[in-house]
C-alpha positions in Angstrom: 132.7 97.8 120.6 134.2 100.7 119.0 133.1 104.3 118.8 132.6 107.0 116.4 135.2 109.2 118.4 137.4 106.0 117.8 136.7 105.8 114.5 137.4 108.9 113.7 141.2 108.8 115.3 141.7 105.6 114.1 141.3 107.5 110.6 142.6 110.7 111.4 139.5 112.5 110.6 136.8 114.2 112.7 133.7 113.0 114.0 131.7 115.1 112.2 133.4 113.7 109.1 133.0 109.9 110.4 129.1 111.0 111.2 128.6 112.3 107.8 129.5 109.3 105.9 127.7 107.2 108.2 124.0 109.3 107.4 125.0 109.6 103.8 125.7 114.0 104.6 128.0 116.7 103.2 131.2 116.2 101.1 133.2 113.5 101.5 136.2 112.5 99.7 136.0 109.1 97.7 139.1 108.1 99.1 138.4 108.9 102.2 134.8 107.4 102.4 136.1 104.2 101.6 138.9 104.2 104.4 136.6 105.1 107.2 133.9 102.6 106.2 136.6 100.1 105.9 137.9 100.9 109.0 134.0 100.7 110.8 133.9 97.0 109.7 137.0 95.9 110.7 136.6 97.7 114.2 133.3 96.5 114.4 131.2 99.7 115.1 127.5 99.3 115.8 125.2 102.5 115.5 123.6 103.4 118.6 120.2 103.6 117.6 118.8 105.0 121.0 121.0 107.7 120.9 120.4 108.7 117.3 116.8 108.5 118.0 116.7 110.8 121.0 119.1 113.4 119.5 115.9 113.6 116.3 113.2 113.1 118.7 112.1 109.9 117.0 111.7 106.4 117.7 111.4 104.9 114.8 109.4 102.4 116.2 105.8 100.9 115.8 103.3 99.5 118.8 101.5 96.5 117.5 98.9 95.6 119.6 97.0 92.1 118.7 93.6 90.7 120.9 94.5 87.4 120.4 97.7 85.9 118.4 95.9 82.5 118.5 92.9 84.0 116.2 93.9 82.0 112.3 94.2 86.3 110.9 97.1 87.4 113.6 99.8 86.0 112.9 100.0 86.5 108.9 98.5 90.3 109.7 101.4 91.0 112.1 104.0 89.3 109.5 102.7 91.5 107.0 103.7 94.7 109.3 106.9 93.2 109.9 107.7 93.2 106.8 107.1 96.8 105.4 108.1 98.3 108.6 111.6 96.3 108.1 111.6 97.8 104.6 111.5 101.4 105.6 113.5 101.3 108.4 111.1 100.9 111.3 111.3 98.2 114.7 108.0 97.4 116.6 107.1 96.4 119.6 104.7 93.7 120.3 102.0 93.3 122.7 99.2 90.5 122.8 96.3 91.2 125.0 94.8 87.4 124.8 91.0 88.3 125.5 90.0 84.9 124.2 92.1 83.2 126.4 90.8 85.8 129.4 87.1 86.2 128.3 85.8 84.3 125.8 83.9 85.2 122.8 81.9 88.4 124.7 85.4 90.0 125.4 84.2 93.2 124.1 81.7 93.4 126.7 84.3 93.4 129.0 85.3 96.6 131.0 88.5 95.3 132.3 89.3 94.3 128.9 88.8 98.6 128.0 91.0 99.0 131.2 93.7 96.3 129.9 94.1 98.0 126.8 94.7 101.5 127.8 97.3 100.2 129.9 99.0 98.8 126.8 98.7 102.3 125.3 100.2 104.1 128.0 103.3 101.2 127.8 103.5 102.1 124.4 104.1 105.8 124.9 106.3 105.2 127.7 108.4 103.1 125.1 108.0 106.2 122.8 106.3 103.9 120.2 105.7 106.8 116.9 102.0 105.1 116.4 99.8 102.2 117.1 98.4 99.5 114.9 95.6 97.7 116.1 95.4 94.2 115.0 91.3 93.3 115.7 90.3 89.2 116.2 87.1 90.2 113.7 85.8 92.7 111.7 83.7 94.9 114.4 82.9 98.8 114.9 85.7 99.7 117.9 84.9 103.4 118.2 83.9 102.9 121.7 87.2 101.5 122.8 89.6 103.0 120.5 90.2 107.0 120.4 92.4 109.1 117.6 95.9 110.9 119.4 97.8 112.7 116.5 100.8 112.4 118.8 100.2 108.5 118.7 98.3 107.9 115.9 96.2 104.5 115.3 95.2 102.2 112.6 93.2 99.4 112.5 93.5 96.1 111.1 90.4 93.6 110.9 88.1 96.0 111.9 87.4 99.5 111.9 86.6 102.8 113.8 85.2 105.0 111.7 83.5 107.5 113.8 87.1 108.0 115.7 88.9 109.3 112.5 91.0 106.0 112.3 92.1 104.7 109.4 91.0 101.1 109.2 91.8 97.9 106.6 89.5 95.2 106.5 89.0 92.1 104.0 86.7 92.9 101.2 83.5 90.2 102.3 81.5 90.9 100.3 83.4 90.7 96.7 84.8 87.9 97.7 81.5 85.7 98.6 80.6 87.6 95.1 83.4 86.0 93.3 82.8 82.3 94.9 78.8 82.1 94.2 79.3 83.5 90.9 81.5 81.3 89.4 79.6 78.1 91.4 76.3 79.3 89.1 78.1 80.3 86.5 77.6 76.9 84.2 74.6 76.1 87.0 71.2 76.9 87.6 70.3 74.8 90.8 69.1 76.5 93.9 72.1 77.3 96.4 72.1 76.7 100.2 73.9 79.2 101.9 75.8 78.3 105.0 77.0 81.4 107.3 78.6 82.3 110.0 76.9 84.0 113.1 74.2 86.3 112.4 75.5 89.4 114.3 78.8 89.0 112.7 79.3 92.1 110.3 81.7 89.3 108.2 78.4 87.0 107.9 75.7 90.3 106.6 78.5 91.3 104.1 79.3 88.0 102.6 75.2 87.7 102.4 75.5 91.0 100.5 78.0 89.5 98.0 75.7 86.3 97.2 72.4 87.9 97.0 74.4 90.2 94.0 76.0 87.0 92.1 72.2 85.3 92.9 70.4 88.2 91.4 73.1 88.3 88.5 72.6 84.7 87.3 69.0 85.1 87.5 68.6 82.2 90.4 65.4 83.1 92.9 66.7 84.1 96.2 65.6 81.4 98.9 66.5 82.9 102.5 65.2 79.5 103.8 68.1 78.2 102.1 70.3 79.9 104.8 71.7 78.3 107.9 73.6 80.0 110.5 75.9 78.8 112.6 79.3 79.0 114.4 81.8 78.8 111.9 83.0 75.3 113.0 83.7 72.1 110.6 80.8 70.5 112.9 77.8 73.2 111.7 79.1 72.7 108.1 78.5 68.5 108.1 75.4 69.4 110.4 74.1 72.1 107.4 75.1 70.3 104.5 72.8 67.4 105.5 70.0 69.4 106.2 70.2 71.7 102.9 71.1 68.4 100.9 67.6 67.0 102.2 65.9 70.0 100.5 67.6 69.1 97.0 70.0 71.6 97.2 73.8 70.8 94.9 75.5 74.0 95.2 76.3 74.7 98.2 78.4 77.7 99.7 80.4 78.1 102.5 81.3 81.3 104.4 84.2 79.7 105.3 86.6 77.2 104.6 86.5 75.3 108.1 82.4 74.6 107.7 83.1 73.9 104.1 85.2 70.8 105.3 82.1 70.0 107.0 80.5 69.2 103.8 83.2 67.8 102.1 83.0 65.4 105.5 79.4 64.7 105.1 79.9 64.2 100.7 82.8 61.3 102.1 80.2 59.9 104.2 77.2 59.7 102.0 78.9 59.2 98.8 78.3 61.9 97.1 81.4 63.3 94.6 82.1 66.4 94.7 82.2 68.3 91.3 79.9 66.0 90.1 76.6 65.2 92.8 77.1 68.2 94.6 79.4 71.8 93.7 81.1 73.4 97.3 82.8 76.8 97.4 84.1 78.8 100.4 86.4 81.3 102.0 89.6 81.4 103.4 91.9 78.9 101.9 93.1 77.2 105.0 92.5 74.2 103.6 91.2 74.7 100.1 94.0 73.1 98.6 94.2 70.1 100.6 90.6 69.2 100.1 90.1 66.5 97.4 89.1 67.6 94.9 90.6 71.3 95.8 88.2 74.0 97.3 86.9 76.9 94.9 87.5 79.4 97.5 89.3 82.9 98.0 92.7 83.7 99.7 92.5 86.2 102.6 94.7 88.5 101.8 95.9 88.7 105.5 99.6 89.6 104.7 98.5 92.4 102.6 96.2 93.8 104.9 99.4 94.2 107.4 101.0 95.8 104.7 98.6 98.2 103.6 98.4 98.8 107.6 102.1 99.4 108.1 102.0 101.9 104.9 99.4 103.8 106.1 100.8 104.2 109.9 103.8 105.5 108.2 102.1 107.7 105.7 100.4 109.5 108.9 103.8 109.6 110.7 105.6 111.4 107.9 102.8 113.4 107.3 101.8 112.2 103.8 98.3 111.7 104.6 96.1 113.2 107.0 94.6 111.7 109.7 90.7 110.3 108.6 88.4 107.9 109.3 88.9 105.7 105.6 88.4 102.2 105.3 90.8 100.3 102.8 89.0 97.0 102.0 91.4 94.6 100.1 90.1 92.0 98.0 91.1 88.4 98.1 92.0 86.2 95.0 90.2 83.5 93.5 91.2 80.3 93.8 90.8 76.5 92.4 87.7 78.0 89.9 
């Protein structure tokens, strides 16, 4: 692998010549541009990026750290990143703490899992990482685990930390339960069952939020008996949809898409057509638009969200924005209305 010093004998030039026209710096010749970059590819020189880096005391390199890349939002999130960091000239280094796998769906009650991801912090600055994005399972408050460093900073994706002065970008809930009940009534005025999520999951209360406003809009009476929580899982969604059907309910929406299969299930079952005997919406699009007929539902903008995270970890970086506690809440599109 040939070297710079190489190069530039190779060329008859001098290194600080060869340097130049490799970081685009000073005065260069035409004709002489064009023979030493010639003469890098054919020798076939490779930068060395660790080098450069330490000689302007930056890495140019991202820590992403994900709870759980089997959660349905990591993946897309951390793809997302990828992507914009690639476009400005940033690496990243991955870690995956797995607290699912480790503890379950009360990880956060965990102290080892507080001790296990300071660890991953301090292996980030000992790579040199320039700042941290935190990729979060589900939309949560993580001031008490997360803490501001402006010499590492951190943002948030999924969830938030507000209190800690860290910028945070979460899915917009509540528009986008807003947008599916709306247009459901929008030609209808039949009661509608709700069927949610959790009720301590902050994704559940804001998506309420977003139906009571369409309910309110289209003049429908708000029936909180009409509600049935659950876990999220296709099973609640069959075991709901039977139970709100019961009480002459035909619109029925879905928190998200994996419940609202659950209905579409129970419709196969009891012979009920969608679109005509009853009217399903949900959230998510996993598998809106496999569902016959196709899901009204809205797209999680999950690859967005990494991008609007990999912008803003940047923006802080190269001191564009300050460091602040602001929560960017991206709104999902519409789909099969």
């Amino acid at each position: 692998m040939a070297t710079i010093k190489e190069i530039a004998k190779e060329c008859n030039v001098s290194i600080a010549t060869v340097s130049n026209i490799l970081n685009n710096k000073g005065k260069v010749g035409e004709e002489t541009r064009r023979m030493v970059l010639e003469k890098i590819e054919k020798m076939n020189y490779v930068p060395n990026v660790a080098a450069k880096n330490l000689k302007q005391r930056t890495s140019r390199t991202i820590g992403i750290i994900t709870e759980d890349l089997t959660v349905f939002n990591t993946p897309e999130i951390v793809d997302g990143i990828d992507e914009y960091l690639e476009g400005r000239g940033y690496n990243f280094l991955l870690s995956n703490l797995r607290i699912y796998r480790k503890y379950g769906e009360d990880f956060y009650y965990h102290e080892e899992f507080k001790g296990n991801l300071e660890d991953e912090r301090e292996i980030m600055r000992a790579n040199q990482v320039e700042g941290i994005i935190y990729v979060s399972a589900h939309s949560r408050n993580l001031s008490s685990v997360l803490v501001q460093d402006a010499s590492m900073p951190v943002v948030v994706v999924y969830g938030f930390a507000k209190d800690r002065d860290i910028p945070s970008v979460i899915f917009h809930d509540e528009e986008a339960a807003y947008m599916v009940v709306h247009r459901l009534l929008q030609t209808r005025t039949d009661k509608l069952g709700i069927i949610a999520g959790d009720r301590s999951s902050l994704h559940t209360s804001e998506r309420l939020l977003g139906c009571q406003k369409a309910i309110y809009q289209t003049g429908i009476l708000y029936n909180p008996e009409l509600i049935c929580y659950g876990d999220w899982s296709r099973e609640f969604g069959y075991q709901a949809a039977s139970g709100l059907l019961e009480q002459g309910v035909r619109v029925l929406f879905s928190m998200n898409d994996n419940m609202a299969m659950g209905v579409y299930d129970y419709a196969l079952e009891k012979g009920l057509v969608i679109g005509k005997d009853i009217f399903v919406g949900g959230i998510g699009s996993q598998f809106g638009n496999i569902l016959r007929p196709k899901l009204t539902t809205v797209e999680m903008p999950l690859f967005e969200m990494g991008q609007k995270a990999g912008e803003l970890i940047l923006d802080i970086i190269e001191r564009k924005i300050p460091l602040k506690g602001e929560v960017y809440k991206i709104e999902g599109q519409l789909l099969n209305a």
